[in-house]
C-alpha positions as CSV (number, residue, x, y, z in Angstrom):
1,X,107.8,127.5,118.3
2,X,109.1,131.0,117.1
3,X,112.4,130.7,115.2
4,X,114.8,133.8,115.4
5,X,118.2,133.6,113.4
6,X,119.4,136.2,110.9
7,X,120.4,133.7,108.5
8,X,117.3,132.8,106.2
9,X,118.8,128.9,105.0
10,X,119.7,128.6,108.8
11,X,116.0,129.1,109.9
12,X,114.7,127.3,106.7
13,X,116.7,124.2,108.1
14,X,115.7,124.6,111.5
15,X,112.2,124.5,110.4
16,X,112.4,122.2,107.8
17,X,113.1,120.0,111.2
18,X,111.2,121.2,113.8
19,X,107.9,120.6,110.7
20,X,108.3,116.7,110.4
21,X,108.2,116.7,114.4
22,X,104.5,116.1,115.1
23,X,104.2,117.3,118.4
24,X,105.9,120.5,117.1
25,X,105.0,123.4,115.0
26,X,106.9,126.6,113.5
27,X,104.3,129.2,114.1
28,X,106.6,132.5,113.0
29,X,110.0,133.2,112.3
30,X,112.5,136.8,113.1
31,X,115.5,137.8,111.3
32,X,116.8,139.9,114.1
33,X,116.0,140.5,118.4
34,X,114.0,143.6,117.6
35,X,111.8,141.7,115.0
36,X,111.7,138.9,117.7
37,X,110.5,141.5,120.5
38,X,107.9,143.0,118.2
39,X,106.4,139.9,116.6
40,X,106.6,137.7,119.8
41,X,102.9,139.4,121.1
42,X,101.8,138.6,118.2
43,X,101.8,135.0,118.3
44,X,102.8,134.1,121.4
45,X,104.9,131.1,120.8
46,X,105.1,128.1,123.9
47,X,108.6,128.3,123.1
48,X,111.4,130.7,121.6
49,X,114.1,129.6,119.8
50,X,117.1,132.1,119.4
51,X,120.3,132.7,118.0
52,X,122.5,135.2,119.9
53,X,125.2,136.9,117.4
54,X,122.8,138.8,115.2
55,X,122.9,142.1,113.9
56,X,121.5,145.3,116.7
57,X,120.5,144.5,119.1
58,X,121.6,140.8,119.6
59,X,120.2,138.3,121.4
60,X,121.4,138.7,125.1
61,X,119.7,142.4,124.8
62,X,116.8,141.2,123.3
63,X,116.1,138.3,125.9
64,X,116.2,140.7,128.5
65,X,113.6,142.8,126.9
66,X,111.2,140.2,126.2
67,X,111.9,138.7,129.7
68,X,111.0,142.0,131.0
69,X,107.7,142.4,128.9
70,X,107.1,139.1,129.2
71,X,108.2,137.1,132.4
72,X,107.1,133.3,131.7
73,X,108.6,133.9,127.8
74,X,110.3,130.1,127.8
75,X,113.3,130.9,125.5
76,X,115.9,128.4,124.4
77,X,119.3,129.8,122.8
78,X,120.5,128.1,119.6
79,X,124.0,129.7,119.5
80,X,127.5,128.7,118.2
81,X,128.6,129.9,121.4
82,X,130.0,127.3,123.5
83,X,132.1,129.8,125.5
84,X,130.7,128.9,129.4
85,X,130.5,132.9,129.9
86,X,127.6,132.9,127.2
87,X,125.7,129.9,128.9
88,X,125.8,131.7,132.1
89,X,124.8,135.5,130.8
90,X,122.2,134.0,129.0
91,X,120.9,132.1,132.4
92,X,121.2,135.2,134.3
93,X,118.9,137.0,131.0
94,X,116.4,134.4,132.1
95,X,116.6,131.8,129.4
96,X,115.0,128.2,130.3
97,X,117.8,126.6,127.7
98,X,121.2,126.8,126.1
99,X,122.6,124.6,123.3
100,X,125.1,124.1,120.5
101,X,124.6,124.5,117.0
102,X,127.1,122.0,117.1
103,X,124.3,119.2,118.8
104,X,122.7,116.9,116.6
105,X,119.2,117.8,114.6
106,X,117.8,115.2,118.1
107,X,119.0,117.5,121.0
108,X,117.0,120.8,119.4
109,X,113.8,118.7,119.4
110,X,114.9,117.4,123.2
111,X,115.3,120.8,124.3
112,X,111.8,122.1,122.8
113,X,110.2,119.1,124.5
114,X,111.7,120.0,127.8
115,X,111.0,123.2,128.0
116,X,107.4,122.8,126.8
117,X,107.2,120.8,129.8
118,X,108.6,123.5,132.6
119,X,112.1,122.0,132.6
120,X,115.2,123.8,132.2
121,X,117.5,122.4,129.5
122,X,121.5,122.5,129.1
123,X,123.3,121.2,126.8
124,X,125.3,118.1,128.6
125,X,128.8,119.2,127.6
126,X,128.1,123.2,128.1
127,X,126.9,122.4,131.2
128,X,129.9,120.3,132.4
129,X,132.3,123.3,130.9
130,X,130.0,125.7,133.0
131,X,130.7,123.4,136.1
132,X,134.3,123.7,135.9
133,X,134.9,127.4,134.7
134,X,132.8,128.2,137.9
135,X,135.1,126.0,139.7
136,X,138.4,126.9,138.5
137,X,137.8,130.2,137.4
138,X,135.8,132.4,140.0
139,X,138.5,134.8,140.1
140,X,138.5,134.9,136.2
141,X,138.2,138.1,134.6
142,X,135.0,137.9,132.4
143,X,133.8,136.5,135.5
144,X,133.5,140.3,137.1
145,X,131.4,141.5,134.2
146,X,127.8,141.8,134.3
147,X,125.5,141.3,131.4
148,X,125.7,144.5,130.1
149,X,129.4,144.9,130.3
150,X,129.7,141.6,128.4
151,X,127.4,142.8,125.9
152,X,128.8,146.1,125.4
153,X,132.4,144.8,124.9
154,X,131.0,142.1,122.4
155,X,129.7,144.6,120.3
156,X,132.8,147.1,120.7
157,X,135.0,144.0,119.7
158,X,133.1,143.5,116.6
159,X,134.3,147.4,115.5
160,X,130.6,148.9,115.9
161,X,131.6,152.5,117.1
162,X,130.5,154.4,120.4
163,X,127.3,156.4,118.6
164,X,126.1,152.9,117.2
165,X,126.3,151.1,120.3
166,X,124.7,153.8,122.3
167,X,121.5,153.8,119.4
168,X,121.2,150.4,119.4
169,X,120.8,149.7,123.0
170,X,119.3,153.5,123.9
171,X,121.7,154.6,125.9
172,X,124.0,158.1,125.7
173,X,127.2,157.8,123.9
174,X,128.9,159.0,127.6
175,X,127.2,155.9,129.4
176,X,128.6,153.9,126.6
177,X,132.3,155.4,127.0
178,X,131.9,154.9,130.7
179,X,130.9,151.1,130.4
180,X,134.2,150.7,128.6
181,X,136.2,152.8,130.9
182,X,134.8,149.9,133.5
183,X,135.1,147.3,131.3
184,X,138.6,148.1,130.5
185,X,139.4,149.0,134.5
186,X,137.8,144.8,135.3
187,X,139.6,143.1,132.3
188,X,143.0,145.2,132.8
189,X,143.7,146.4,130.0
190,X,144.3,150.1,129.0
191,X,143.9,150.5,125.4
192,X,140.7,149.5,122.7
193,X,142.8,147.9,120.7
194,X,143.9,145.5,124.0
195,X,140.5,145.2,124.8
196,X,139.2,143.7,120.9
197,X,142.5,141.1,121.2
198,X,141.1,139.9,124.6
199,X,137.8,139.5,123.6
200,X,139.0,137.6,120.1
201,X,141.2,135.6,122.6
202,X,138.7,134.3,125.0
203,X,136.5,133.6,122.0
204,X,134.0,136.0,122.5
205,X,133.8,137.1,119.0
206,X,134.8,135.7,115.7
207,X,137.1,137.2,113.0
């Protein structure tokens, strides 16, 4: 298992764990999803363990890139995250797993297990709130965004500017402005300012 969380006593703990698990072993840790993307060749872990509200890139961004480098990656995401629009961007990055930081130390080793074994893994209660925001909300408005709109306006609601956006996910500053433009156009609302208090509101960031 590769740990990736940018908190150092977070990934101690998680380790700490995952060690007095015999079938298990931490074989490298990453403070960030560009340290995870580099370092991941290196060892090649049977499973990935990641956080996704991390500093740059993030983790959404960064399992897309190691899906794309490296297709049968088996990542599980570890996130506080609970909001069902998470859970189901991260499934469409190609994760094999999603759940809570809120589960109990027994679900994390549960997860590992079933992924190790080629089964996909949801956290019971993410999945039922998954279930019924598909149901009752296909016409919802975070609904319409893809991937990289959501990740775009997560990182615009967390006050990064334009130009640091744009670096930390390679892209021109314009492209950036115009992903907003959409963004704001899908989630109706015409202001940034408008745009940070929806994103605080549906719990997509944290203040």
């Amino acid at each position: 298992v590769m740990l990736v969380d940018d908190h150092a006593v977070v990934r101690a703990g998680y380790k700490f764990l995952l060690e007095n698990v015999e079938d298990i072993d931490v074989v490298a840790e990453a403070a960030s999803g560009e340290e995870a993307v580099l370092r991941f060749p290196e060892v090649l872990p049977d499973i990935l363990v990641m956080d996704l509200s991390m500093p740059g890139i993030g983790g959404i961004e960064a399992i897309r890139r190691l899906r794309s480098q490296h297709p049968t990656a088996k990542i599980l995401v570890f996130s506080m995250h609970e909001n069902s629009t998470f859970v189901e961007h991260a499934l469409q990055a190609g994760v094999a797993g999603y759940i809570s930081k809120n589960s109990s130390p027994d679900v994390l080793v549960t997860a590992i297990r079933k992924l190790a074994s080629g089964t996909i893994y949801i956290d019971a209660e993410l999945a039922q709130s998954l279930v019924v925001q598909k149901a009752h909300d296909k016409g919802s408005l975070l609904s319409g965004l893809s991937t990289r709109e959501l990740q775009i306006l997560c990182m615009f609601a967390e006050a990064r500017t334009l130009e640091a956006i744009a670096e930390t996910l390679s892209l021109s500053t314009k492209t950036i402005a115009n992903y907003l433009t959409q963004i704001k156009e899908k989630l109706q609302v015409d202001t940034g300012p408008e745009l940070v208090r929806l994103a605080i509101s549906k719990g997509l960031v944290t203040v």
